[in-house]
N, C-alpha and C positions, 0 to 999 in steps of 0.2 A: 513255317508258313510258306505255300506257295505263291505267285501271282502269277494270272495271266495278260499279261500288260495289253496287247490288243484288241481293242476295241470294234466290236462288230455290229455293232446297232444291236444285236440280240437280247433278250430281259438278262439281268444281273443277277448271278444267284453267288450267295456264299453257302459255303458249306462246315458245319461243325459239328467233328464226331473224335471220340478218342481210337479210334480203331482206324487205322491208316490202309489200311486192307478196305476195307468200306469205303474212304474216302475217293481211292485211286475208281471201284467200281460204277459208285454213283456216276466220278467225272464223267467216267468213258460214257453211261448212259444217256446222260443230261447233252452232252457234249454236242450231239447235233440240232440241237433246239435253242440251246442258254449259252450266255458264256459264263462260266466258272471263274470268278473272278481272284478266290482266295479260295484255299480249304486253311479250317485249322482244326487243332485236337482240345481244345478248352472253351468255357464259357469268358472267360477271362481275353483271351486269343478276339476271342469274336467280339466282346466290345470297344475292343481297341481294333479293329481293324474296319468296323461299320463305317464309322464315320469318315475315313480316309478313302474307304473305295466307294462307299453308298451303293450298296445291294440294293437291288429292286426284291429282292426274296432272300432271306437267312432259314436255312434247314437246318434245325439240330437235333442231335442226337437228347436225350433229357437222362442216361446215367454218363454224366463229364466229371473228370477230378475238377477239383476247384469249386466252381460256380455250375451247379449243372443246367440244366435244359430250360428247366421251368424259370430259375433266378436268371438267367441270362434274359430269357423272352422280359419277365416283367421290367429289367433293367432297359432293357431296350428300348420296351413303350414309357417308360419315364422319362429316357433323354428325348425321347421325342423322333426318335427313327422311323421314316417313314418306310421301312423294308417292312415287306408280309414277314409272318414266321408261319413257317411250315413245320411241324414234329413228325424224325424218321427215326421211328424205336421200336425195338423189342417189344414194348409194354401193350398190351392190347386192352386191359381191364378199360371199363367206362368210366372209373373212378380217373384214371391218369387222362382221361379222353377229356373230361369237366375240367379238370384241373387246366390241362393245356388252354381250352379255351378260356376261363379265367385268367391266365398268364397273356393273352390276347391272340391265342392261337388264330391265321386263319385255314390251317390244315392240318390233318394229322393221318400221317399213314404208316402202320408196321412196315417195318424191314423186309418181313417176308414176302412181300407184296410190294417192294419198291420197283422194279424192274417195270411194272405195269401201272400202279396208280401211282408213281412219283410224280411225274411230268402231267398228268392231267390234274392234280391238286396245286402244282405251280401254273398252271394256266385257268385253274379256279380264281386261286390268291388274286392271280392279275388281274382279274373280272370282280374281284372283289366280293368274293364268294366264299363258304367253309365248303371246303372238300373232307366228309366224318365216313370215320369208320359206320357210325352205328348213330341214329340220332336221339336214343334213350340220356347220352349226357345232356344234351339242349334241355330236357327236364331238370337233370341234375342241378342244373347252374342258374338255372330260374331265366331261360332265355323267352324273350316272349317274342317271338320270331314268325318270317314266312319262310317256309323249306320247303325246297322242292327235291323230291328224291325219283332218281331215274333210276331201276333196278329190274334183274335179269332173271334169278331165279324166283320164282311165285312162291316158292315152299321158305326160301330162305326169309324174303320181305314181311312173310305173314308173318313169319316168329319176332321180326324185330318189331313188326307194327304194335303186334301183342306186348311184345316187351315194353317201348313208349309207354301203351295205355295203362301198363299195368304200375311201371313208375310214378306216370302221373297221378291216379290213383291213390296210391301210398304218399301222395305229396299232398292230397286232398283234393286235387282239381277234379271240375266235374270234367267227362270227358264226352266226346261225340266224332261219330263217324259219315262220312258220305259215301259207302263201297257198293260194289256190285255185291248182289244178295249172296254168291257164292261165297266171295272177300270176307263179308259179314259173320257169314255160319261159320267160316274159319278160323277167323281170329278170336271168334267165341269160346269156340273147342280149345283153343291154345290157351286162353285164358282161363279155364273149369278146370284143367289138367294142373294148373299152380292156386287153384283155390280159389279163383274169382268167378262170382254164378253172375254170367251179363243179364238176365230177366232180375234177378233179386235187386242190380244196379241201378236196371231200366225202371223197376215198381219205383224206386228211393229216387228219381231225375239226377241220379248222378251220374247215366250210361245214358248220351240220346242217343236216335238211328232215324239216322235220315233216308230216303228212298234217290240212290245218286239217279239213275234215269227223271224220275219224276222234280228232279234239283235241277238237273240239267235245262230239261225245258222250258222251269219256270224262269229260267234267269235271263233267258230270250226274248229279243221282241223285234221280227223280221229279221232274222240271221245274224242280230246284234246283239252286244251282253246291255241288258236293261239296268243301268244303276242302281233304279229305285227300287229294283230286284233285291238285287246283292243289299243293300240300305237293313233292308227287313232281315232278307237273314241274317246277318251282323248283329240288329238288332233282338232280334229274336235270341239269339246265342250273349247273348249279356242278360237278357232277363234271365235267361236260364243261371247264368253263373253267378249273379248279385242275390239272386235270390235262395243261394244255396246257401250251406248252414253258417260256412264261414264269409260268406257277405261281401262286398266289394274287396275285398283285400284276397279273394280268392280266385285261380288261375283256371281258364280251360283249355285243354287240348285236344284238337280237331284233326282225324286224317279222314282225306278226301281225295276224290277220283272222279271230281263233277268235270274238271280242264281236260280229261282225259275221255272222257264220253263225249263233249264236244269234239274231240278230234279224233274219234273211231266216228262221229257223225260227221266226216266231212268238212268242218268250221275250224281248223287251229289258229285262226287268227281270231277267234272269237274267246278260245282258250285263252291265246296268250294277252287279249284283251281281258280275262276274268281274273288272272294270276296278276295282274299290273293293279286292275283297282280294289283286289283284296286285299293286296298289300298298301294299299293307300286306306282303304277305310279301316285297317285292322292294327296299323302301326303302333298307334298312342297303347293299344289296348291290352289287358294282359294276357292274352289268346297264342299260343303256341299254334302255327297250322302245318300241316303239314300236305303237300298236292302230291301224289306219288302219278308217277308215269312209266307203265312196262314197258322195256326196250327193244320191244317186238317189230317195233316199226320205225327202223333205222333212220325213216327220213322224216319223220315227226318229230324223232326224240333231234338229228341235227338243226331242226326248225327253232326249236324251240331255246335246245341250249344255248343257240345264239342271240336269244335276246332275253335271258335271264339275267342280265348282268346286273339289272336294278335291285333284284331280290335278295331277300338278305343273305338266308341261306340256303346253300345247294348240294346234295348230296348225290354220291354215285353210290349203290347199292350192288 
């Protein structure tokens, strides 16, 4: 085990990975943002060193001899450690994605991709945010969540959005959209192509579609977001889901793009006013949402990720 005994005000990060080659590169990366308090090569290593240094963040690797990645994280929300855990792995399936977040993940990033998303999912964690590969596990694990996903490529998003829908779907929740009509026909397409017809969905109220410009509007009143707005459609989206086959015990998942037409109109304080009280009216309730934001517009998308801290979960795409 190493330590770095000086203290720099910087956040605390430990690091555990069996591969010592990995460890020395992360350091060097992290190095100018965190201080690297510890590296070690075991699950075993890292919880005996938590407590003695108190990481503000623990990364680990999840294939460790001994105790690996997953048994280490749950060991560690049982003693009661208040360090994030972040997962830096090889594994990229959504089965190991659910799983981490189970284990009380609040990040998860492949190895391949550590150079670039390491340090922006350790300044998730800080904000108290999930930094996810992909957000089809948040289905997995029965997360009834608000997520917000900032994402770059349009062709890549669509496939995961479709991906989402189509897990929740097979989990039985009814599902519903707020996209621009292009969004809409696309993620359509992507879903006929694996065997789901969204009009066959739409006849059976288990596919809504909502008109996001005509969503937008309504939710307005003199350049403000109208509670008694948002009220209704909340409301509205629980009839729809109680009254489906499987009955209050059943889930819906929503992606939406209403905060984001707000602020191609001009109003992101009005966005980041909608994203606050849907999370407040939607907490209690079993609803997955999802608000996606393209990152077209570098100084929206930094408008905003500075005050998502409240939100549960937050995805970079």
């Amino acid at each position: 085990m190493s330590k770095n005994a000086a203290d720099t005000g910087r956040p605390r990060v430990l690091l555990a990975d069996d591969d010592a080659s990995i460890l020395r590169a992360i350091s060097r990366t992290l190095a100018g943002d965190f201080e690297v308090v510890a590296t070690v090569t075991d699950g075993r290593q890292a919880l005996n060193a938590v407590p003695r240094l108190d990481p503000d963040i623990v990364v680990l690797d999840i294939s460790m001899p001994g105790l690996n990645g997953f048994q280490t994280a749950a060991e560690l929300k049982r003693l009661g450690s208040r360090a994030k855990i972040v997962f830096l792995t090889m594994h990229q399936d959504d089965d190991f994605v659910a799983k981490a977040i189970r284990a009380g993940a609040t990040g998860y990033v492949p190895k391949t991709l550590a150079w670039s998303h390491l340090s922006p999912a350790l300044r998730y964690a800080l904000d108290g945010r999930q930094y996810l590969p992909s957000l089809a596990p948040l289905v997995m694990t029965d997360a009834d969540a608000h997520a917000v996903q900032f994402h770059g490529d349009n062709g890549s998003w669509l496939d995961g959005a479709a991906d989402v829908l189509m897990s929740a779907l097979h989990r039985g929740d009814i599902v519903a959209t707020a996209l621009t009509g292009s969004n809409t026909d696309a993620i359509a397409r992507r879903m006929k192509k694996r065997g789901w017809n969204v009009p066959d969905l739409r006849a059976r109220d288990r596919y809504l579609v909502m008109d996001v410009e005509e969503a937008a509007t309504q939710v307005l009143r003199a350049g403000r977001v109208h509670r008694a707005a948002i009220e209704e459609m909340v409301a509205a989206l629980e009839h729809a889901r109680t009254a489906s086959a499987a009955g209050p015990r059943s889930h819906l998942t929503l992606i939406g793009e209403i905060a984001f037409i707000l602020c191609c109109r001009g109003n992101p304080e009005a966005a980041l006013e909608l994203e606050q009280l849907w999370d407040e009216l939607t907490r209690s309730l079993p609803i997955l949402t999802i608000c996606a934001y393209p990152t077209g517009a570098p100084e929206l998308v930094s408008t905003l990720s500075a005050h998502h801290a409240a939100i549960s979960h937050a995805v970079r795409a």
